[in-house]
C-alpha positions as CSV (number, residue, x, y, z in Angstrom):
1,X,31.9,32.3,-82.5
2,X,29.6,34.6,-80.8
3,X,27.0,33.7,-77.8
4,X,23.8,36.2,-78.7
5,X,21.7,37.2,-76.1
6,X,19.0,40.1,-76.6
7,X,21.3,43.1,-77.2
8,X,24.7,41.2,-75.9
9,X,26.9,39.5,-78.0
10,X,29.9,37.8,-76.7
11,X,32.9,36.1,-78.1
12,X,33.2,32.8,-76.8
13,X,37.1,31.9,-77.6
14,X,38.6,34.4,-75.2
15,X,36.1,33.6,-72.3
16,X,35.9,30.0,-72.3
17,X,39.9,30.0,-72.2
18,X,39.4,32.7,-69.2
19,X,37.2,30.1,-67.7
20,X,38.7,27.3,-68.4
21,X,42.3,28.6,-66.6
22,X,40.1,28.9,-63.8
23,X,39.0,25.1,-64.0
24,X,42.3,24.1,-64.4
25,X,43.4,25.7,-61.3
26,X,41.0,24.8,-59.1
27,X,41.3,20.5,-60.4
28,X,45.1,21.2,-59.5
29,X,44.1,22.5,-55.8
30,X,41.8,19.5,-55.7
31,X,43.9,16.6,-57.4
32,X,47.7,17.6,-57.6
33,X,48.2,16.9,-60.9
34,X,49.5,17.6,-64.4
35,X,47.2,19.4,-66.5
36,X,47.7,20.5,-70.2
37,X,45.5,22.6,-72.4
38,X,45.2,21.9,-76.0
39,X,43.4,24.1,-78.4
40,X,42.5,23.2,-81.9
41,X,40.1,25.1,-84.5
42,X,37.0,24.6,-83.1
43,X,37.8,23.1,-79.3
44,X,39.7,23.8,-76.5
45,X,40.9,20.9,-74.6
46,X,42.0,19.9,-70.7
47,X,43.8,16.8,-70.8
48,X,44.9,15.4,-67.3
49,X,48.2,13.4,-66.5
50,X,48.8,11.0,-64.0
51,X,52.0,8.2,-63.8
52,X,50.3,6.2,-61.0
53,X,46.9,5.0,-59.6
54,X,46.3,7.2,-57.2
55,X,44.1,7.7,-54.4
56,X,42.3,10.7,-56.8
57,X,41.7,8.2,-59.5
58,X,40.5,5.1,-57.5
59,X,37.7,7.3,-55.8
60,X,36.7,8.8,-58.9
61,X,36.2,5.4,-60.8
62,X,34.6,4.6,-57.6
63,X,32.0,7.5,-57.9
64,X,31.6,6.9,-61.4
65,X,31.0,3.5,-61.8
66,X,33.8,2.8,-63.4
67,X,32.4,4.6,-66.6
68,X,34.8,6.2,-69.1
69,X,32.6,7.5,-71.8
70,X,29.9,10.1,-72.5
71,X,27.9,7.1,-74.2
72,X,27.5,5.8,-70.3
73,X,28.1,8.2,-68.0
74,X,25.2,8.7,-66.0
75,X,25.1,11.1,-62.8
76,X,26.5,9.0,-59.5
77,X,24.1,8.5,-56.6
78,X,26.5,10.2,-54.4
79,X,25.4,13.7,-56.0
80,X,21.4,12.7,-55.4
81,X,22.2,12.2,-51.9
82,X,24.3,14.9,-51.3
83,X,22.8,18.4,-50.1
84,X,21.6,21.3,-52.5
85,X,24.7,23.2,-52.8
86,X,26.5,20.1,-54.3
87,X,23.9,18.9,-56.5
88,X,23.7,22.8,-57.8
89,X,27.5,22.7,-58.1
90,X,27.5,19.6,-60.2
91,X,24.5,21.0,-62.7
92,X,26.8,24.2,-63.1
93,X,30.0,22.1,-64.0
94,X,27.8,20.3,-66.6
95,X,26.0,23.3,-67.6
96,X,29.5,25.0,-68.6
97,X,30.4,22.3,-70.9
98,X,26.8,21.5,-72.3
99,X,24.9,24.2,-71.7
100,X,23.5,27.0,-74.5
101,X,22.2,30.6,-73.3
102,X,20.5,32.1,-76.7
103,X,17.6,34.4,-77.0
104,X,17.4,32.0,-80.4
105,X,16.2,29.2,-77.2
106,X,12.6,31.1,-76.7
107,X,9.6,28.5,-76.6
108,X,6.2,29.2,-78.5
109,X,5.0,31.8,-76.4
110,X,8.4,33.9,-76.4
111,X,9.9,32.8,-73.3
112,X,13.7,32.3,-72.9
113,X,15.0,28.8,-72.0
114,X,18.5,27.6,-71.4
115,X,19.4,24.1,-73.1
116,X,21.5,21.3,-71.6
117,X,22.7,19.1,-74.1
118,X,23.4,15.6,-73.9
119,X,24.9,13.4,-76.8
120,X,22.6,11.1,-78.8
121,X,24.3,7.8,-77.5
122,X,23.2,8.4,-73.6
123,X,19.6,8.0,-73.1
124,X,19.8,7.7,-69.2
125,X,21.2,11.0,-68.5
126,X,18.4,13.4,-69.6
127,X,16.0,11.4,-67.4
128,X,18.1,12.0,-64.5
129,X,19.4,15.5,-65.2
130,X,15.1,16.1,-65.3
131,X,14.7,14.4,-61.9
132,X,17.6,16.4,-60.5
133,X,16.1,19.7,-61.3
134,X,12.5,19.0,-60.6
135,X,12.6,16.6,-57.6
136,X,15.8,18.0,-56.1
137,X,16.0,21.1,-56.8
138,X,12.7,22.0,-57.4
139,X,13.7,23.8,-60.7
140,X,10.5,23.1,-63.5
141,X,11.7,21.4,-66.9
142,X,9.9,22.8,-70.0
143,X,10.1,19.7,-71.9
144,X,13.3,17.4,-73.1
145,X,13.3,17.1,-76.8
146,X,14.5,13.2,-77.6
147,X,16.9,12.6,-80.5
148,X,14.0,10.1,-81.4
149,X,12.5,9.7,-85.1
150,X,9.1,10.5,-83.8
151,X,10.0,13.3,-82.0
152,X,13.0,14.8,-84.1
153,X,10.8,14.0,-88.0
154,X,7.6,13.7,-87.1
155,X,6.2,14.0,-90.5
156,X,9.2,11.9,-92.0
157,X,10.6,14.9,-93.9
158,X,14.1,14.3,-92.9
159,X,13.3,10.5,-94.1
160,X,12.0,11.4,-97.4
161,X,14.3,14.1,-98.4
162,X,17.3,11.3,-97.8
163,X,18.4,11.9,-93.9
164,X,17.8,9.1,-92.7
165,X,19.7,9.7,-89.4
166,X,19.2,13.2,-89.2
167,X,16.7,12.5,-86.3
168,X,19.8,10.9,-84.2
169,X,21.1,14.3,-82.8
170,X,21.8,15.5,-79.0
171,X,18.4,15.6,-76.8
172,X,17.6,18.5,-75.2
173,X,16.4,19.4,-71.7
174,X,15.1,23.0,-72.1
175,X,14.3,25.6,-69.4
176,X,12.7,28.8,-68.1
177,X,16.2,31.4,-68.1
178,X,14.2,32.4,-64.8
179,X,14.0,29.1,-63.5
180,X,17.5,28.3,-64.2
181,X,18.7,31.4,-62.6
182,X,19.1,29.8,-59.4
183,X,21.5,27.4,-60.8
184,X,23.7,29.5,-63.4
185,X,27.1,29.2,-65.0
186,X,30.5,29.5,-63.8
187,X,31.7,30.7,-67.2
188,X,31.0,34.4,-67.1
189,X,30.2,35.2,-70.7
190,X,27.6,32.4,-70.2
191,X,25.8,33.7,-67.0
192,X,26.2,37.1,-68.2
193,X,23.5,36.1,-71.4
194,X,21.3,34.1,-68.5
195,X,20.8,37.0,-66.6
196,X,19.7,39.1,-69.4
197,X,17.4,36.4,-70.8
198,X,16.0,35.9,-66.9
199,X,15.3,39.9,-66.4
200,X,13.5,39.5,-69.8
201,X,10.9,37.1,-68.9
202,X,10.6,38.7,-65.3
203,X,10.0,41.9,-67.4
204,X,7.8,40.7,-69.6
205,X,5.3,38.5,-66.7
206,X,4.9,35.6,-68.1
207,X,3.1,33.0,-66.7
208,X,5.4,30.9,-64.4
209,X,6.5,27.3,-65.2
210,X,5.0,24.0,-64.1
211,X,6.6,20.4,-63.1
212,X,6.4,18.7,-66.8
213,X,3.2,16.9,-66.8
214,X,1.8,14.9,-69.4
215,X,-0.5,16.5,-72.0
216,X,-4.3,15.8,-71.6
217,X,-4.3,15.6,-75.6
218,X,-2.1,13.3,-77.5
219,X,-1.7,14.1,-81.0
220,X,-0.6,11.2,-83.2
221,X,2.2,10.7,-85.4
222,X,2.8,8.7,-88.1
223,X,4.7,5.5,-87.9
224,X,8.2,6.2,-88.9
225,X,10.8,3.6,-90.9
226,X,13.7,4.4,-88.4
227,X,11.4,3.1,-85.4
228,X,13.5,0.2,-85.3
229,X,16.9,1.7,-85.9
230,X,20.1,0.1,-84.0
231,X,21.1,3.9,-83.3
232,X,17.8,3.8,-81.0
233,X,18.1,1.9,-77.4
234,X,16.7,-1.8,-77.2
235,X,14.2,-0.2,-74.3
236,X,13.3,1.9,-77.1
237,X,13.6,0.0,-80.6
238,X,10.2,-1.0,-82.1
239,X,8.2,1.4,-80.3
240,X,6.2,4.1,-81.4
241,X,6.0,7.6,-79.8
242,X,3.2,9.9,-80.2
243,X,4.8,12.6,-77.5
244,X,8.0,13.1,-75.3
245,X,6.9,11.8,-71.9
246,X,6.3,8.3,-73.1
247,X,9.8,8.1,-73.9
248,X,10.7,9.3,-70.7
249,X,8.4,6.5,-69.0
250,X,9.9,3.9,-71.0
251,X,13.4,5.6,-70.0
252,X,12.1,5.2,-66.2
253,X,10.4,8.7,-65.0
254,X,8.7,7.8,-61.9
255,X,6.6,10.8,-62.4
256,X,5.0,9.3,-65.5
257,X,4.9,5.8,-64.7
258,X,2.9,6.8,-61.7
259,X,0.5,8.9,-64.1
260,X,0.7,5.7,-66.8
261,X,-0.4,3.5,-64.2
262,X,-3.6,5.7,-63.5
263,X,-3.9,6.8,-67.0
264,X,-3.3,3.2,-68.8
265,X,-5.7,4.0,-71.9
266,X,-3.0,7.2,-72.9
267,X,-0.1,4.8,-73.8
């Protein structure tokens, strides 16, 4: 499988494992233990070993929460409160695994974004990846596009054509490739594509990005069947959404809950 980038094209395979050698070494520096690598058709996989509760592992369910799965991870407080170069460390490390560099990723107006992933199932992490960026890191987010019906199939043509669920994909926090610059990739074939998608919107002078703010306009959407869908959060279930930043209210944005509060007559 190939990464495209302008006039790059990469093979992925070869680099990830490159990178991925490099991961494993430095989690052995760090944790002294067994690693294995596992490879199948369409994944290659790190699986760690351990015979004992260690110190390592009681720390790290500390830091985590005790969370196992990507259904709840959610970013640890330690890594807000920590300084710039971790926070920037810990966006790479999830950037690497979740992260897509494509010139196919250009907005409306032709400028290059970088996606970060996250899996349908988790609806807390895209909030907080968004406030990391922006009120951390002072990085601008485009927009985060919800694995939500009324986002997703606006105009129910997923619905009526059958696919029910087809809304109920990863979300999506997309951003400038010169924005995201300053945080990058450790996998090389990766930050090699960023850099070319960055010098093309430097090139080409587009108007810098702002802090995601809501839209002065809301257009409405229809009401859609899968409103109420159990694959949808109970924060979430019943409601209908005429744009992205009221789900990221409802999902606890400070920055629109401030607005909401000022603005009560847009909800």
């Amino acid at each position: 499988m190939q990464v495209e980038g302008i006039k790059k094209r990469i093979h992925q395979r070869d680099k990830i494992l490159i990178g991925l050698r490099k991961i494993r070494s430095r989690i052995n520096e760090l944790t002294d233990m067994n690693i294995r690598e596992e490879e199948t058709e369409d994944a290659v996989i790190l699986i760690m070993e351990s015979m004992k509760n260690s110190i390592f592992w009681r720390n790290l369910r500390l830091i985590l929460g005790n969370r196992t799965t990507h259904y709840e991870f959610e970013i640890p407080s330690i890594i807000f409160e920590s300084e710039s170069t971790i926070k920037k460390e810990f966006l790479r490390g999830f950037a690497d695994v979740a992260g897509s560099a494509r010139y196919s990723n250009r907005n409306r107006w032709g400028k290059c974004r970088i996606y970060l992933d996250v899996l349908n199932p988790n609806w807390r992490l895209p909030v907080q990846l968004c406030h990391l960026l922006q009120d951390h890191l002072h990085v601008p987010v485009d927009t985060i596009t919800w694995g939500h019906p009324n986002i997703r199939d606006p105009k129910l043509k997923d619905y009526r054509n059958g696919r029910r669920h087809a809304w109920a994909r990863e979300h999506q926090i997309k951003i400038l490739a010169d924005d995201f610059k300053q945080i990058g990739f450790y996998m090389e074939h990766k930050q090699e594509i960023l850099e070319e998608l960055a010098e093309y919107n430097e090139v080409k002078g587009f108007e810098k990005a702002k802090y995601c703010d809501p839209p002065k306009e809301i257009r409405k959407k229809p009401r859609h069947p899968e409103e109420n869908s159990d694959k949808l959060p109970e924060t979430l279930r019943g409601r209908h959404y005429d744009s992205s930043w009221q789900i990221c209210a409802d999902l606890g944005c400070w920055r629109y809950n401030d607005y909401i509060r000022k603005q009560k007559r847009l909800i």
